[in-house]
C-alpha positions as CSV (number, residue, x, y, z in Angstrom):
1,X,-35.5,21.4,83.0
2,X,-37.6,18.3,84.0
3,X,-35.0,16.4,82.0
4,X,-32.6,17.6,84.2
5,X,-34.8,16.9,87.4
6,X,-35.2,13.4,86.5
7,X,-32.0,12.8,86.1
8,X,-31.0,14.3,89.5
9,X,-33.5,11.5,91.1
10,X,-32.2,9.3,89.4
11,X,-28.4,10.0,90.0
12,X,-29.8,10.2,94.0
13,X,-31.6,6.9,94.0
14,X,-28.7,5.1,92.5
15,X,-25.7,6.7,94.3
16,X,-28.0,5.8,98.0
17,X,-27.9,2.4,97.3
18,X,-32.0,2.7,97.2
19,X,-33.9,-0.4,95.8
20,X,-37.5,-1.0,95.2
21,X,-37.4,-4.3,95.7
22,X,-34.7,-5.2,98.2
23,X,-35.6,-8.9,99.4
24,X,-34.6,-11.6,97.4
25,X,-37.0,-12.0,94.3
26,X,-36.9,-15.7,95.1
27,X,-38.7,-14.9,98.1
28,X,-42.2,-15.5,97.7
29,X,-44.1,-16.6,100.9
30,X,-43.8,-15.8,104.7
31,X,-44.6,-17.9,107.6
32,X,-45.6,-16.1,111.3
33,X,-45.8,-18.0,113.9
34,X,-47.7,-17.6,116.7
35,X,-46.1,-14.8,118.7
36,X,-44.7,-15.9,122.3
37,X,-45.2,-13.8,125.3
38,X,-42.4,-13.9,128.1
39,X,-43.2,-11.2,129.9
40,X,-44.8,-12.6,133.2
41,X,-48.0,-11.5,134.4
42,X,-46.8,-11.2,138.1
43,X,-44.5,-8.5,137.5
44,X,-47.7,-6.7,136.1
45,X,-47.3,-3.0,138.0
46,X,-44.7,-1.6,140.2
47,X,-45.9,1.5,142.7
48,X,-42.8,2.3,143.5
49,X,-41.9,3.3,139.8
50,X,-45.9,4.0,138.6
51,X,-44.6,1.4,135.1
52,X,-47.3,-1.0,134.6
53,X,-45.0,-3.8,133.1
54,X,-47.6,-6.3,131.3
55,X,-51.2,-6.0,128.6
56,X,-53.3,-9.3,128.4
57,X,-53.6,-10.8,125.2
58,X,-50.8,-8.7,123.5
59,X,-49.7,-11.6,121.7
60,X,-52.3,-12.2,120.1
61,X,-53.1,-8.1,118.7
62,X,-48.9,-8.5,117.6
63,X,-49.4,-11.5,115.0
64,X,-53.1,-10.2,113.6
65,X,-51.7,-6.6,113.0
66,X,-48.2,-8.0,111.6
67,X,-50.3,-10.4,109.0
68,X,-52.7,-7.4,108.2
69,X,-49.2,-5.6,107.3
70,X,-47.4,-8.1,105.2
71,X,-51.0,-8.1,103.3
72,X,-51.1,-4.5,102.9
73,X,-47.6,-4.6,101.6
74,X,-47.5,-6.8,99.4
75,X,-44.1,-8.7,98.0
76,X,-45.0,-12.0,100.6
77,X,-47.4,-14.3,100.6
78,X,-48.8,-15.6,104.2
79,X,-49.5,-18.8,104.4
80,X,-49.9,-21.2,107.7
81,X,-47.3,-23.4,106.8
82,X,-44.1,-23.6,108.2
83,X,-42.3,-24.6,105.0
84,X,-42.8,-21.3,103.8
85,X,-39.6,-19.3,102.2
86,X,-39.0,-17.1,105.3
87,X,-40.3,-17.8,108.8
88,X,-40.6,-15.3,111.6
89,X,-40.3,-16.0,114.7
90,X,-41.6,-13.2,117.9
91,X,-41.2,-13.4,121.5
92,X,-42.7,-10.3,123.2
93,X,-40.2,-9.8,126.5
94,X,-41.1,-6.4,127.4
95,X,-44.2,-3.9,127.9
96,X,-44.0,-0.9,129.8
97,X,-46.4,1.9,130.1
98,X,-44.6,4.4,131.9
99,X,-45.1,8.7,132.1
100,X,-43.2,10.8,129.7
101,X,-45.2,14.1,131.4
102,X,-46.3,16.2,134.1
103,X,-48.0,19.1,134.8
104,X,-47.1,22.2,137.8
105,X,-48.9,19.7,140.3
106,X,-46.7,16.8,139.1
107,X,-49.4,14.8,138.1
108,X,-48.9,12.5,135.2
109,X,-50.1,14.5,131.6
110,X,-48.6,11.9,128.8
111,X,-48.0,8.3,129.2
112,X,-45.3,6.0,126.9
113,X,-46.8,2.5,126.0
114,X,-43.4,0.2,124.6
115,X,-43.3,-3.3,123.7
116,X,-40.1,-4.9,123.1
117,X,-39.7,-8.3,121.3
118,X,-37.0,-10.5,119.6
119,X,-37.2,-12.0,116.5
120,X,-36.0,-14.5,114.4
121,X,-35.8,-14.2,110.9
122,X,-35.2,-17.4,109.2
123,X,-34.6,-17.5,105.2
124,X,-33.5,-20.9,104.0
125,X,-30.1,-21.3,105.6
126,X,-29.6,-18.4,106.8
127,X,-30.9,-17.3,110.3
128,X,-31.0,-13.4,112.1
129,X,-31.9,-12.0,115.4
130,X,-32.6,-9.0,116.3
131,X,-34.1,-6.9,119.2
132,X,-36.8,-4.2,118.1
133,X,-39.3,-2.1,120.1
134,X,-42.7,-0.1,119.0
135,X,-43.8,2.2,121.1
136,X,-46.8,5.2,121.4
137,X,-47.0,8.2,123.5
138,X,-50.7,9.5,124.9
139,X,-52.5,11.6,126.7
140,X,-55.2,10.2,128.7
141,X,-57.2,13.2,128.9
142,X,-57.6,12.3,124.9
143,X,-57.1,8.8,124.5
144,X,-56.5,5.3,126.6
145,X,-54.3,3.4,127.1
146,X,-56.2,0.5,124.8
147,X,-55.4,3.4,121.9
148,X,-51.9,3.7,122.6
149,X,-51.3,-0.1,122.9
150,X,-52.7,-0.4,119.3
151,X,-50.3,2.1,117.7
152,X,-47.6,0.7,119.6
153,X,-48.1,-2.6,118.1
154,X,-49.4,-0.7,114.5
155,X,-45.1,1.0,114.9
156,X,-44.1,-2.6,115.7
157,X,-45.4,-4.5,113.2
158,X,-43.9,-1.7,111.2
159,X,-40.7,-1.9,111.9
160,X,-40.7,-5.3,111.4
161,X,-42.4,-6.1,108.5
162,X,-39.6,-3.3,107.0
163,X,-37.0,-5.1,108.5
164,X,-38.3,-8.3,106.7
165,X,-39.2,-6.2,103.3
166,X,-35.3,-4.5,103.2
167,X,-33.2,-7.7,103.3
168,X,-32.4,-7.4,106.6
């Protein structure tokens, strides 16, 4: 029976197309460059719509937690050097922190934090770009919006360092 099992995981892993180690073994070292921020200060909060549209320093939280993940997971080396195998390239172009919920008296119950950025992905010759967002939802009864901003960027740097990781 766990014969059997085994080879059922293994029959699943291989007819998914699933690999361990996706990105080019070749691939050894990463270079992140300092993340740009586009999104202009001045368009910081709109009353009309209750979105506040911009979080000081978020540059700066986006490159610490997305070097923190390519050191948790392994498979690149960052190094400070632009000569490095793959370079990555992030412009932050959008935060929002708009409400998601309200309660009877239509007051606001759970906020959405979202930051959207573009990156650039460039492997030897070969250069990507994609748009990709992280985003959080809170309550502020529970937690700030300083809380939420961190998780955003914690599902951001996610997503990318996956997208980096998978061969994208």
């Amino acid at each position: 029976m766990r014969l059997f099992l085994v080879f059922i995981c293994a029959l699943f892993l291989v007819g998914c197309g699933y690999s361990f180690r996706a990105l080019d073994p070749s691939l050894r070292t990463i270079f992140i460059a300092p993340v740009k921020n586009q999104i202009k200060i001045e368009t910081d909060y709109s009353s009309v719509d209750d979105i506040k549209k911009y979080y000081p320093n978020l540059e700066v939280f986006v490159r610490q937690k997305l070097i923190e993940r390519f050191l948790v997971e392994g498979g690149l080396e960052v190094v400070d050097k632009p000569s490095a195998d793959i370079k990555l390239n992030i412009t932050l172009v959008e935060y929002a922190r708009e409400p998601v919920g309200y309660d009877n008296n239509d007051s606001v119950q759970r906020w959405r934090v979202r930051i959207g950025a573009e990156l650039k992905l460039v492997r030897r010759d070969k250069e990507t770009s994609k748009k990709i967002y992280g985003e959080a939802v809170y309550d502020p009864a529970v937690k700030g919006e300083r809380f939420a901003v961190n998780s955003a960027v914690e599902d951001l740097a996610r997503r990318i360092s996956d997208l980096v990781l998978n061969a994208w």
